[in-house]
Structures are given as C-alpha cells and as structure tokens.
C-alpha positions in Angstrom: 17.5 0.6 19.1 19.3 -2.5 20.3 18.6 -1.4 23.7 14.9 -1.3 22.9 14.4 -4.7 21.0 16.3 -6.7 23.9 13.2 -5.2 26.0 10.9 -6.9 23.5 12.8 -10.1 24.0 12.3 -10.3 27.6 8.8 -9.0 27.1 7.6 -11.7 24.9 6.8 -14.1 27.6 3.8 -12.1 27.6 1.0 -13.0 25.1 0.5 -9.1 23.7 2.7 -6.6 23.4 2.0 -3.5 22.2 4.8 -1.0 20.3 4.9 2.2 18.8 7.6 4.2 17.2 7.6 6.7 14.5 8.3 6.3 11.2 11.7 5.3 9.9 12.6 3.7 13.2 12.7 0.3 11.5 9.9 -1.6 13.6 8.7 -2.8 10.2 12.2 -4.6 9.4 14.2 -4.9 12.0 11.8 -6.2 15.0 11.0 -9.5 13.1 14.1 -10.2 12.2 15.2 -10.1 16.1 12.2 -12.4 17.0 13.6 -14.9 14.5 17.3 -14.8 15.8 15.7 -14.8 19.1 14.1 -18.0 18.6 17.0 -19.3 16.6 19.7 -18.5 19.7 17.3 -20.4 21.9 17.1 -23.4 19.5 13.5 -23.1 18.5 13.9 -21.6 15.1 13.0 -25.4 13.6 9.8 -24.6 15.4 9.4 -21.0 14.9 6.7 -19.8 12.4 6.3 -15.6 12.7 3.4 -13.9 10.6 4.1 -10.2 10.1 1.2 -8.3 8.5 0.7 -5.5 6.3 -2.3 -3.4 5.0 -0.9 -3.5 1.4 -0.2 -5.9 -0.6 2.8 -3.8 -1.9 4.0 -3.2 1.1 4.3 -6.7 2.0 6.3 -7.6 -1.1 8.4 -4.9 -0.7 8.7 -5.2 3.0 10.0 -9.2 2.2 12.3 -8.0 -0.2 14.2 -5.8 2.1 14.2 -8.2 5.1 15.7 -11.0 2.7 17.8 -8.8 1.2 19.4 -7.7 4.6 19.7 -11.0 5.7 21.8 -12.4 2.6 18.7 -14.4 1.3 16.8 -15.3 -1.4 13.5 -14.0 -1.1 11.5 -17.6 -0.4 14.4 -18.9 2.2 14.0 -17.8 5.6 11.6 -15.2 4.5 8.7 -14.9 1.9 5.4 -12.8 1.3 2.0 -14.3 0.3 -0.8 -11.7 -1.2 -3.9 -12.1 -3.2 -3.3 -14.8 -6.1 0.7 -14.3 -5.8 3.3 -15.5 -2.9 6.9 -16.4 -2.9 7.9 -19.0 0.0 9.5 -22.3 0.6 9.5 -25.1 3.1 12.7 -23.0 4.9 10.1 -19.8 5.6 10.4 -19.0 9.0 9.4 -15.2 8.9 5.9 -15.1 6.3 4.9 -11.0 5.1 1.1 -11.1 4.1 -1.8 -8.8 4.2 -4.4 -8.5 6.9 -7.0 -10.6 4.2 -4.6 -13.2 3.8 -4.1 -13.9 7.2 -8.2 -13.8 7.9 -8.7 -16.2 5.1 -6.3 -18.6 7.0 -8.2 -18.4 9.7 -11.4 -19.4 8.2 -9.3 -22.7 7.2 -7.0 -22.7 10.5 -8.6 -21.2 13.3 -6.2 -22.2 15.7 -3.6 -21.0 13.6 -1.3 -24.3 14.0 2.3 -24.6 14.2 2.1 -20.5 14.0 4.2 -19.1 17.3 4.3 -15.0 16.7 2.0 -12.6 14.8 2.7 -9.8 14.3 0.0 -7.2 13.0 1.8 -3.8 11.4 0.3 -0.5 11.4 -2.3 -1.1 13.6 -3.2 2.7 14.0 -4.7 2.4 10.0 -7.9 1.4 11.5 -9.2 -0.9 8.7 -12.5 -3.1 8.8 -10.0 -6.2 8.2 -7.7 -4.7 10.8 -10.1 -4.1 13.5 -11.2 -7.9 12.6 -8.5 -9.4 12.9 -8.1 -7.8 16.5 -11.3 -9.7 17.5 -10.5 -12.8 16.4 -7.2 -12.7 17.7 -8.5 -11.9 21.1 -10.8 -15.0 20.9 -7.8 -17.0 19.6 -5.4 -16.2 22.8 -7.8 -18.1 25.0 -7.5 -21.1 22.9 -4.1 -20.6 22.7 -2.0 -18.9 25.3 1.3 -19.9 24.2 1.1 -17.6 20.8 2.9 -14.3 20.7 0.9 -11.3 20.0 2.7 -8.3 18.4 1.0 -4.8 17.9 2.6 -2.4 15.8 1.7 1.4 15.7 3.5 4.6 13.8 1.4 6.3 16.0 1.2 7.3 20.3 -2.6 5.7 20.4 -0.7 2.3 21.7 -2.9 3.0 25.3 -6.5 2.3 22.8 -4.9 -1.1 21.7 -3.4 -2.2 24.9 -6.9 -1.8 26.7 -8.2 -3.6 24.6 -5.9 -6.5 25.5 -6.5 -6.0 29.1 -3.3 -3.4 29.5 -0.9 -5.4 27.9 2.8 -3.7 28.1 3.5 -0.9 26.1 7.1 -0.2 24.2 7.8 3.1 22.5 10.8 3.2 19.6 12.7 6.4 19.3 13.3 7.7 15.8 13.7 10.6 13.4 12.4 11.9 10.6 14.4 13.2 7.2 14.1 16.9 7.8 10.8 18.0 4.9 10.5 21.4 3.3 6.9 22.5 2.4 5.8 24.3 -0.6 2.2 25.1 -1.2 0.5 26.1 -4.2 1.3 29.9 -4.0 4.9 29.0 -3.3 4.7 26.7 -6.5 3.4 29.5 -8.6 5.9 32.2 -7.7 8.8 29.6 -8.3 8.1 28.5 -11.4 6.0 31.0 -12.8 3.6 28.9 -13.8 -0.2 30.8 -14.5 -3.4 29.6 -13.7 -6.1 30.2 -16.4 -9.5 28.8 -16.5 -8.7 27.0 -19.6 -5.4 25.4 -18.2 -7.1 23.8 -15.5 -9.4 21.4 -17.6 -7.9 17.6 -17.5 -8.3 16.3 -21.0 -6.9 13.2 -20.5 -7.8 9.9 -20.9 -10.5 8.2 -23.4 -13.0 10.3 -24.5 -11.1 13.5 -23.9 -13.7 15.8 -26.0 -16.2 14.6 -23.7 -14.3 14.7 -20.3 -13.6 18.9 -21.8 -16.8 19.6 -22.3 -18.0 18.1 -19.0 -15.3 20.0 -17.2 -16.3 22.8 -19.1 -19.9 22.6 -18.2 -19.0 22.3 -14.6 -17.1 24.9 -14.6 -19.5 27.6 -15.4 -22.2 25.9 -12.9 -22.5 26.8 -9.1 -18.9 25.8 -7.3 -18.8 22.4 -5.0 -18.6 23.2 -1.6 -14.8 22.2 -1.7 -14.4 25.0 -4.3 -16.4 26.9 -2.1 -14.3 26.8 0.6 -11.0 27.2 -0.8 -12.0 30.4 -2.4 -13.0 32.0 0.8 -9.8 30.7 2.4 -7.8 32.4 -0.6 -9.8 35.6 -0.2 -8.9 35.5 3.2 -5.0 35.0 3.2 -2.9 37.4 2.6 -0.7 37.0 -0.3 0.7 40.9 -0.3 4.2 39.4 -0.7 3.5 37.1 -3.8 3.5 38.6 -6.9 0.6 40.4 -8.7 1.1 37.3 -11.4 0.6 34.9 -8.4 -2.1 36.6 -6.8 -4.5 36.3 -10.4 -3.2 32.6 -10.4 -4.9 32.2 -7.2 -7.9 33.8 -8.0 -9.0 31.6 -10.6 -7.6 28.4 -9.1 -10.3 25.3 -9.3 -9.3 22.7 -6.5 -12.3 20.3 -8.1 -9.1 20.0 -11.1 -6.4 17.7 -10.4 -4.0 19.9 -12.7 -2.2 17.9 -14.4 -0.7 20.5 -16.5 0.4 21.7 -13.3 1.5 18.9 -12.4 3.7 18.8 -15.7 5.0 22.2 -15.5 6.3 21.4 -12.0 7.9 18.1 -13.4 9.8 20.4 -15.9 11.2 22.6 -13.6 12.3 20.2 -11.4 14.2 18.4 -14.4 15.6 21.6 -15.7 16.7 23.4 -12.3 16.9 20.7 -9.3 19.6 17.9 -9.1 19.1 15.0 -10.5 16.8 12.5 -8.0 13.9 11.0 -7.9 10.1 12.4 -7.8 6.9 10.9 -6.4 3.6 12.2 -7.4 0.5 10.5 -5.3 -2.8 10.8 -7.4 -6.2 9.6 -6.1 -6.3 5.8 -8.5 -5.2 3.7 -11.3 -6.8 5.7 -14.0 -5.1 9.3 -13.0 -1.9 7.4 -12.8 -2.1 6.1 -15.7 -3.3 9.1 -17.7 -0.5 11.5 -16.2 1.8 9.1 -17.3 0.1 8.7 -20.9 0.6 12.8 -20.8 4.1 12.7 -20.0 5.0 10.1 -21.7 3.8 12.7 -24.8 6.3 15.6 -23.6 9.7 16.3 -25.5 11.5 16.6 -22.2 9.6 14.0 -19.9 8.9 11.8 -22.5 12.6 10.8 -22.9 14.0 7.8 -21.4 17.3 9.0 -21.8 16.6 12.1 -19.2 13.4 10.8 -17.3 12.4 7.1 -16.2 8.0 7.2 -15.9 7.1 4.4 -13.3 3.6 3.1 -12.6 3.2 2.0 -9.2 -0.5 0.3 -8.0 -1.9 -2.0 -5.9 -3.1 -3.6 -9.4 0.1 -4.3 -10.8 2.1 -7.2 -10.9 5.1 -8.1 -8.7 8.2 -7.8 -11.3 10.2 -11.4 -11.4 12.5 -11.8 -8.9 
C-alpha cells in the first residue's frame, strides 16, 4: 500500500490521475490523507486545500469521521464534511468531505474553484447524473487551470473509460482483499430455520392503514402475477431442490417475490439472536418507509423488542448527523 501511494506522489505532477482498487483497500481514507502530508512535507500545507467527494451524504460524514479520527483530530480541524443544510469545518480544514451536489453548487459560485489545489472525485464507477457532470465541468476547468490536481477514484477495473476521457491520463491500480462472504439464499434460509411460507404470511401489514395495505395485498394476490413473479416461479419450477426438504420445497412453491417479507425477515432476526454469536446485523430495504415500519414491527416483538438483548438502529440519508 505504501509502495502504491508514493507512486501517486510522484504522479501528481500530472493534472488527472486515475485509480482503482477494490473495496477495503482504503483509497477512500488513506489516499487523502497522504496528499495532505505530502503537501505538508513540502511546506505547502498553509496553501493546500483538497476536496474529496462522495455520492452520499452519509458517506461523507462518516468518511470525515474516520479520517479525523485516525489522525488524532477533532472532526472540523484538519478535516471536516459539508452536505446539504449541515457541515462541520473550521478555518484549519485542509482536507473538506462533501457530496458531488455540494461541490457543483460551489461551482456555480466559484467556477474557478479558487485557492482549491486537489479534488478528488470518489466512486466514480457510480455513474450518477451529478457525477458524470461534474466530469464535464471539471474537464472545462483544467484548461483554466492547469495547476489543479485531478483525482479519479474507482472500486471498479473500468479506470481505461475515465482515463480516455481525460486524454489517457495515467492509470494506478490498488491491491486489496475482501472479508471472505458466505451466501445463503432463500431455500437455504428456509431449511435452516424452518421457517414456512404460506400465502397468508407473506402479506406486509405494516405501516398506517394496515387494513387497507391487507386487503390490497390480498387483492393482488389473487390477480394475474407481475412479470417479476412470473419469472421467479418458472426459475423455481426449474431448479432442482431434490435435496431440500419436502417442507422447503411447498415453501418455495407459494413464495411471492412482489412481498418484501417482513415476517421473514423477523423469523430470520430470531434465529440469528437465539443460535448465532452475538454481532451485529444489517438488513438493506428499498426506503425510509420500509425501514421504518420493520423497525416499528420489531420494536413490537418480545425478543427483538428488548433493548437489553437487541439495539434497533435507523440509518437514512434523511436522518440527522448525531452531535459530535
């Protein structure tokens, strides 16, 4: 890793540089951070102003937090994050975390970006409307102004796309690993835990209005399947589940995949509490509302319910930054 960022020093003469490196390999935290102590070695850190940004505004609080906290730093010294209607920084920020919108909303202001000397645009491969204009106006910007330093971050191997576009600018690839991950799919789920699949069980009353949201699901139910449904039943009556039980197998065959199942989702919770080690558990919905109507739901359960046995977290795009 060392080996790879003193590259990217002796690169950054260059106007754009383009890296990639897989996931954990610590492009997001590290790589700024040895910019800044670059420019600090060379006596420029006085004058050095680096803009690292994120897709997410959660992501670029919690990205700030990390860096300051690695460096020994209040979060608003050295480093700081500025989203939508909430930032953190002082007069000492040398190393600024935003999100692509912030940094294009400066620009409508700033165009020349002034007194900024690096930028550095993370996950570039999460091809964005903001992202992919922010690359144009970049572009246009380096002509105005040569001297700023142009960063390109991917999680992905599609650096060659970005670097043509900046006329074949140099191309760095980071080295890492991945934690090794264990897949369980539905069927493996069902034969664990036991857990049956009725057509009843599969109907989300959650939420306001729950007799309404049951008789709706209810309806749609009995009507003709969604082409989503559609497909997954042919792909079950396809596979072969001759080694899963005959319990499993009639789970499978009523399975609705237009339910989120979040009785399923509760079940799997349980068993997790009751039989696993004690960790942590994160369940990705598809917005606010289903978040926040699992948790209502669990909150409701004797087991999950309890604080003194399981902490329920939120965690949105919506919701505030806790104090720091």
């Amino acid at each position: 890793m060392a080996g790879t960022m003193l590259m990217i020093s002796d690169k950054l003469p260059t106007t754009v540089i383009v890296v990639s490196g897989e996931t954990g390999c610590g492009k997001t935290t590290q790589l700024p951070q040895y910019i800044l102590e670059s420019e600090i070695e060379a006596a420029r850190g006085a004058v050095c102003s680096i803009i690292c940004t994120q897709p997410r505004r959660i992501s670029a609080m919690s990205v700030s937090e990390r860096v300051a906290a690695e460096r020994g730093e209040k979060l608003g010294d050295s480093v700081g994050y500025k989203v939508r209607l909430e930032g953190m920084k002082g007069r000492d920020t040398r190393l600024l975390f935003c999100t692509t919108g912030i940094l294009l909303r400066r620009l409508l202001v700033d165009r020349h970006l002034k007194g900024v000397t690096h930028v550095i645009v993370d996950e570039i491969h999460e091809r964005g409307m903001n992202e992919d204009f922010l690359l144009i106006v970049l572009k246009e910007l380096l002509h105005r102004r040569p001297e700023l330093r142009l960063i390109l971050m991917s999680a992905t191997l599609n650096a060659e796309l970005f670097s043509s576009y900046f006329g074949g600018a140099p191309m760095i690839h980071i080295p890492g690993f991945t934690y090794p991950v264990r897949s369980y799919f539905l069927e493996n789920i069902l034969e664990m835990t036991g857990y049956r699949l009725t057509s009843y069980n599969q109907i989300d009353d959650y939420g306001q209005e729950k007799v309404w949201k049951m008789q709706k699901q209810a309806q749609t139910l009995k009507k003709r399947k969604s082409q989503i449904a559609s497909a997954v039943e042919d792909a079950v009556e396809a596979a072969d589940f001759k080694d899963y039980s005959l319990r499993t197998q009639d789970s499978l065959s009523c399975w609705n995949p237009d339910s989120i199942g979040f009785n399923l989702i509760e079940y799997v919770l349980c068993h997790i509490v009751k039989k696993e080690r004690p960790g942590a558990v994160l369940v990705f919905m598809t917005g606010w509302d289903d978040i926040n109507s699992l948790k209502d739901q669990l909150q409701s359960h004797p087991l999950l319910g309890d604080p003194s046995k399981v902490l329920l977290l939120a965690c949105h795009a919506i919701l505030a930054a806790k104090p720091v």
